[in-house]
Every structure is written in C-alpha cells, then in structure tokens.
ZALUMLO-854416 format. One line per 10 residues: number of its first residue (from 1); for each residue x, y, z of C-alpha. Coordinates in steps of 0.1 Angstrom, whole numbers, plus 5000, padded with zeros to 4 digits. Example, Ala and Ser with C-alpha at 12.3 -4.5 7.8 and 13.67 -1.06 7.14 Angstrom:
1> 5123,4955,5078 ~ 5137,4989,5071 $
//
This chain:
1> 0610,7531,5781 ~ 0608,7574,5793 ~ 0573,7583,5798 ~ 0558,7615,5785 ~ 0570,7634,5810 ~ 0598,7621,5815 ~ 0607,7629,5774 ~ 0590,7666,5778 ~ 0615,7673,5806 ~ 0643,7660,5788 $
11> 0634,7679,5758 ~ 0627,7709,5780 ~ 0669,7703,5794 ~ 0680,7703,5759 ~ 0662,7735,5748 ~ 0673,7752,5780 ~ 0710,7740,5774 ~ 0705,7758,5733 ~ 0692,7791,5751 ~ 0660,7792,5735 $
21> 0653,7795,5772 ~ 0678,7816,5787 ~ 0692,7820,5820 ~ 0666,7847,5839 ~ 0638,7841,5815 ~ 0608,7824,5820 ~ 0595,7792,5805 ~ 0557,7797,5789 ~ 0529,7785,5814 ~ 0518,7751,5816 $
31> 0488,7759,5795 ~ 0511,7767,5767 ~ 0534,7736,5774 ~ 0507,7715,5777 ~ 0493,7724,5739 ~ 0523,7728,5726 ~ 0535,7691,5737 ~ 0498,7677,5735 ~ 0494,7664,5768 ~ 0476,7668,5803 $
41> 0488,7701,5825 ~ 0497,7670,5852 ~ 0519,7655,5826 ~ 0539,7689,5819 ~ 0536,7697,5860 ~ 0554,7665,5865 ~ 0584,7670,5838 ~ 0586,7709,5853 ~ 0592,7696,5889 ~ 0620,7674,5878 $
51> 0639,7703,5864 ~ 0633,7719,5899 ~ 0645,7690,5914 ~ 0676,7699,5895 ~ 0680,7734,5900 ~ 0673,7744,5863 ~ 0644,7761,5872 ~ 0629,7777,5902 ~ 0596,7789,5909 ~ 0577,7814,5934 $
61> 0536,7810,5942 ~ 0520,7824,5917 ~ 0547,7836,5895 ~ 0555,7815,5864 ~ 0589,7794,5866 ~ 0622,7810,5856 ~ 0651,7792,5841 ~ 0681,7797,5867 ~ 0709,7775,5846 ~ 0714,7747,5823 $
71> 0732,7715,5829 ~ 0763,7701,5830 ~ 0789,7725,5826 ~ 0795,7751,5850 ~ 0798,7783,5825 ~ 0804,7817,5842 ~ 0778,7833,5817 ~ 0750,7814,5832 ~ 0761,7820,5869 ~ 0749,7784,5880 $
81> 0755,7786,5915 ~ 0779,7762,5932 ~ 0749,7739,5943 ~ 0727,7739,5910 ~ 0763,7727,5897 ~ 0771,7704,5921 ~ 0739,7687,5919 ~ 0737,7688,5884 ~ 0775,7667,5885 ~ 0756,7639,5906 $
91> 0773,7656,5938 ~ 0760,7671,5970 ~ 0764,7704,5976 ~ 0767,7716,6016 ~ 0771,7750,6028 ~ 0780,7765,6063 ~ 0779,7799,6082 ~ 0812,7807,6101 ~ 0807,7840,6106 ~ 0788,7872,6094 $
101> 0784,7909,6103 ~ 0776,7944,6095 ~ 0808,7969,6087 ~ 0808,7999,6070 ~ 0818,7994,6029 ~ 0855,7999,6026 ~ 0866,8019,5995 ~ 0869,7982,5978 ~ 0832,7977,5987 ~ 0819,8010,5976 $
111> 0835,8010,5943 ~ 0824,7974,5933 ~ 0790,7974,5952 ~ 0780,8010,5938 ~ 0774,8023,5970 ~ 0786,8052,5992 ~ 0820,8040,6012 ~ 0807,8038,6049 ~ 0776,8019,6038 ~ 0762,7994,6060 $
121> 0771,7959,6043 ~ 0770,7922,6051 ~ 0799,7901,6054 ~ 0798,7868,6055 ~ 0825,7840,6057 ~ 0809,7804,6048 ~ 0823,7769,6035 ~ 0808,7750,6010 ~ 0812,7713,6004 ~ 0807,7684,5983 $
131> 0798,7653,5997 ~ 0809,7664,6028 ~ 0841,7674,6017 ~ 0851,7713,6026 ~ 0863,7725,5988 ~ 0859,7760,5989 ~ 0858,7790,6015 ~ 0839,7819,6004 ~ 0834,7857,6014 ~ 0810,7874,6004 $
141> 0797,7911,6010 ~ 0762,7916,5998 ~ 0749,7949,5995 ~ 0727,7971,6015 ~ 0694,7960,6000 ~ 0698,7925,5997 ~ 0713,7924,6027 ~ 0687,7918,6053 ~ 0672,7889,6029 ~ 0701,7872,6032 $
151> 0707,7878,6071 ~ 0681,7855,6077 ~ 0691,7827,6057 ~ 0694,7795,6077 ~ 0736,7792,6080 ~ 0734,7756,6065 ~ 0712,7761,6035 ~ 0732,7744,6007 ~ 0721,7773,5985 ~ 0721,7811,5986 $
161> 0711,7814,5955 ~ 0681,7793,5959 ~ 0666,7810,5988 ~ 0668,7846,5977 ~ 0648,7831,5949 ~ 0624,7822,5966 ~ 0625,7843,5994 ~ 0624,7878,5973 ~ 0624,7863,5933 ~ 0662,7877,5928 $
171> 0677,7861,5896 ~ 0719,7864,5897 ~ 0721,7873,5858 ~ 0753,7887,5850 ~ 0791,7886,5863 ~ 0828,7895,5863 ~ 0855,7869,5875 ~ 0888,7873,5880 ~ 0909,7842,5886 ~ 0942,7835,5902 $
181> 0966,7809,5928 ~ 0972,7822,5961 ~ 0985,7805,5989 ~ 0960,7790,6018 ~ 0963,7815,6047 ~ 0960,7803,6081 ~ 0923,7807,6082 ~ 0918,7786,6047 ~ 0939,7760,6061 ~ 0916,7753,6090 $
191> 0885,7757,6072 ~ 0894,7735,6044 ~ 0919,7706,6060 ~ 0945,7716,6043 ~ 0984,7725,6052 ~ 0989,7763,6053 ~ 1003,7775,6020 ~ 0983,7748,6004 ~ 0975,7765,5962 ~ 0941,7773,5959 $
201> 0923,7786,5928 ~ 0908,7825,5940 ~ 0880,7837,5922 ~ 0868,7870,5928 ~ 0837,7877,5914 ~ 0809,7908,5913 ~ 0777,7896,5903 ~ 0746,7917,5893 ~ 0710,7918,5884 ~ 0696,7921,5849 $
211> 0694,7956,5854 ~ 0732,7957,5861 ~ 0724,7961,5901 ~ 0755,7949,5919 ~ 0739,7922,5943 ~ 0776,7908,5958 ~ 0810,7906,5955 ~ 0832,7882,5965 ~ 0865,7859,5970 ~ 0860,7823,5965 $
221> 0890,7805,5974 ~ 0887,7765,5958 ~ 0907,7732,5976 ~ 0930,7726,5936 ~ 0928,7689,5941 ~ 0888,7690,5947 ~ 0878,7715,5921 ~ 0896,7728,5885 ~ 0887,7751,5859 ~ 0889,7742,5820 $
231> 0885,7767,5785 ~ 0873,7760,5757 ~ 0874,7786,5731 ~ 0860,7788,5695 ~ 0855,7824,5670 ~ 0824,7824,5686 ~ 0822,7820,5719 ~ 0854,7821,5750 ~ 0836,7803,5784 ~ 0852,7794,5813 $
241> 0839,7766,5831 ~ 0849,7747,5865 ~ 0846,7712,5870 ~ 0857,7687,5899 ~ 0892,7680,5894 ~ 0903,7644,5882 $
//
C-alpha cells in the first residue's frame, strides 16, 4: 500500500503531466501543498523530493521549486532534456566533454543566437549515452551570456540542463527543431561505434528562454538503432516525441 506521500507525488506527476503545472512554472509552497493535501510540510517535502529525484522538478535555495518537464514522453514542447528523459524511461543518462572553445559567431551563429556575427561564443562537442551506450553526439554553441556558466560545468555531468538550473535558475522554455537523416561523418563514427556512413537522425534545434532569449543552438546527431522519433497528431495538438528505438 502507497503512503501519503508517496500518493501526493503521484498525484503531483499526474497534474504536472495535464499542465495545470506547466513546464517553467512553479509549484505553490509547501505551506500551500501541505493544506491543500492535509498533511505535515515533511509529508509534502518528502513527495517533492521524489519528483526531483526524477527530474520533474528542480529547485534552487530559497527559491520555490519549478516544474522543468513531465514524464514519460519526450515531447519537444516541454524541452525535457535528454537526461530528465532518459531517467524518466528507467535509463541512465551519461554525458561527456570532447572538446570546447571560444570562436567568433559565424553568420549561422549570429542570425540564430541574435547576436552580432564575430561574437565571442562557446562551442562545445560532447556525447551523451545511455547505459553506457554512446547514442548521440551533440554540438552545441551557447551564447555569449550563458556562456561562461556553462564553461565551468564539470565535462561528465549527465545534465546541462540541470546544472544551469541550479547554477544560475535558467529554465530552457521554448524551441524550434528541425529534423532530418544524414550520413555518420568520420568524426560521428568514432564517437558513436558506428561504421562511417552509418544513418543518423539530425536534429537541429534553437532553444530559448521565456522571454524568447536564444540560450543555444545546436546539431544533435542520434545512433537510429538506439533512439527513434514517433507523431502523434489529433485537431488539437501535432507533438513530436522521441523514444528509444525497439
């Protein structure tokens, strides 16, 4: 039998998962939680730390908790990052550093970062795994202003996302993907395992703040026999989602 908290978090997952919590917001304060579920604040503590065991929520010192993502599904209007989807699919998310530097923004950088071509911006190659398992080879070029937050992050944190939450409170709230097959390059095939010429599933993504602040852009190249992406379209509502491949 679920214990209290165990049934407040769950109920917290489902109301998370219908939006009446959306992605970026924050959930009401303990205090509030705690009346409105009739319980102890420890009882509603302990339910709010399982969800940030899962990555639904995240939460700074002395800042009340925001909702980063909801479960299961990895929709592109919630922006779950690869490990709060990984994690929520049972799997273990890994995430390495080969390289990164400062260049000057290329016309490609300036028009989808907003900034002035010749810009100082931060590019960084890394490969992300599950289990283990190299799946997909991102780079990335952040901006100039998030930049130096993201400098310092250790190489094999498992989730970028994560620590500039905590690090600086930046919530990843909106973005556009365009996605397409190319062919592993030499460089993909080394990083990944794979045969040069392998297919891989490109996204290329530019992600933003609330405010519409371009935080990063990038192209994510996925392994096609370790991850795939499905549709599922109604009047209402077109999302993309990507799930491991079967």
């Amino acid at each position: 039998m679920a214990t209290r908290h165990e049934e407040i978090a769950d109920e917290l997952r489902r109301a998370i998962d219908r939006e009446e919590y959306a992605v970026g917001s924050r959930l009401p304060a303990e205090t509030e939680l705690a009346a409105h579920y009739g319980v102890s604040r420890g009882t509603v503590r302990q339910a709010v730390a399982a969800l940030t065991t899962e990555g639904l929520i995240g939460s700074r010192q002395g800042a009340r908790r925001v909702v980063l993502a909801s479960r299961r599904s990895q929709s592109f209007a919630e922006l779950r990052s690869f490990a709060q989807w990984a994690r929520a699919m049972g799997r273990e998310a890994t995430g390495h550093v080969v390289a990164q530097e400062y260049l000057p923004a290329s016309a490609q950088d300036a028009a989808r970062l907003q900034l002035r071509e010749g810009t100082q911006v931060l590019h960084v190659l890394r490969v992300r795994g599950l289990d283990g398992e190299p799946v997909l080879v991102e780079r990335t070029v952040y901006a100039d202003w998030i930049s130096p937050a993201v400098e310092v992050i250790d190489p094999d944190a498992a989730s970028v996302t994560q620590q500039l939450f905590d690090s600086t409170g930046l919530v990843f709230a909106y973005g556009e993907h365009v996605i397409d097959a190319v062919a592993a390059s030499a460089q993909d095939a080394e990083l990944l395992g794979i045969r040069r010429t392998s297919p891989l599933l490109r996204v290329r993504r530019v992600t933003t703040t609330r405010e519409g602040r371009p935080v990063e852009w990038s192209d994510d190249r996925y392994r096609s026999d370790a991850v795939s992406f499905s549709v599922h379209n109604s009047t209402a509502n077109n999302a993309l989602a990507r799930k491991t491949a079967d």
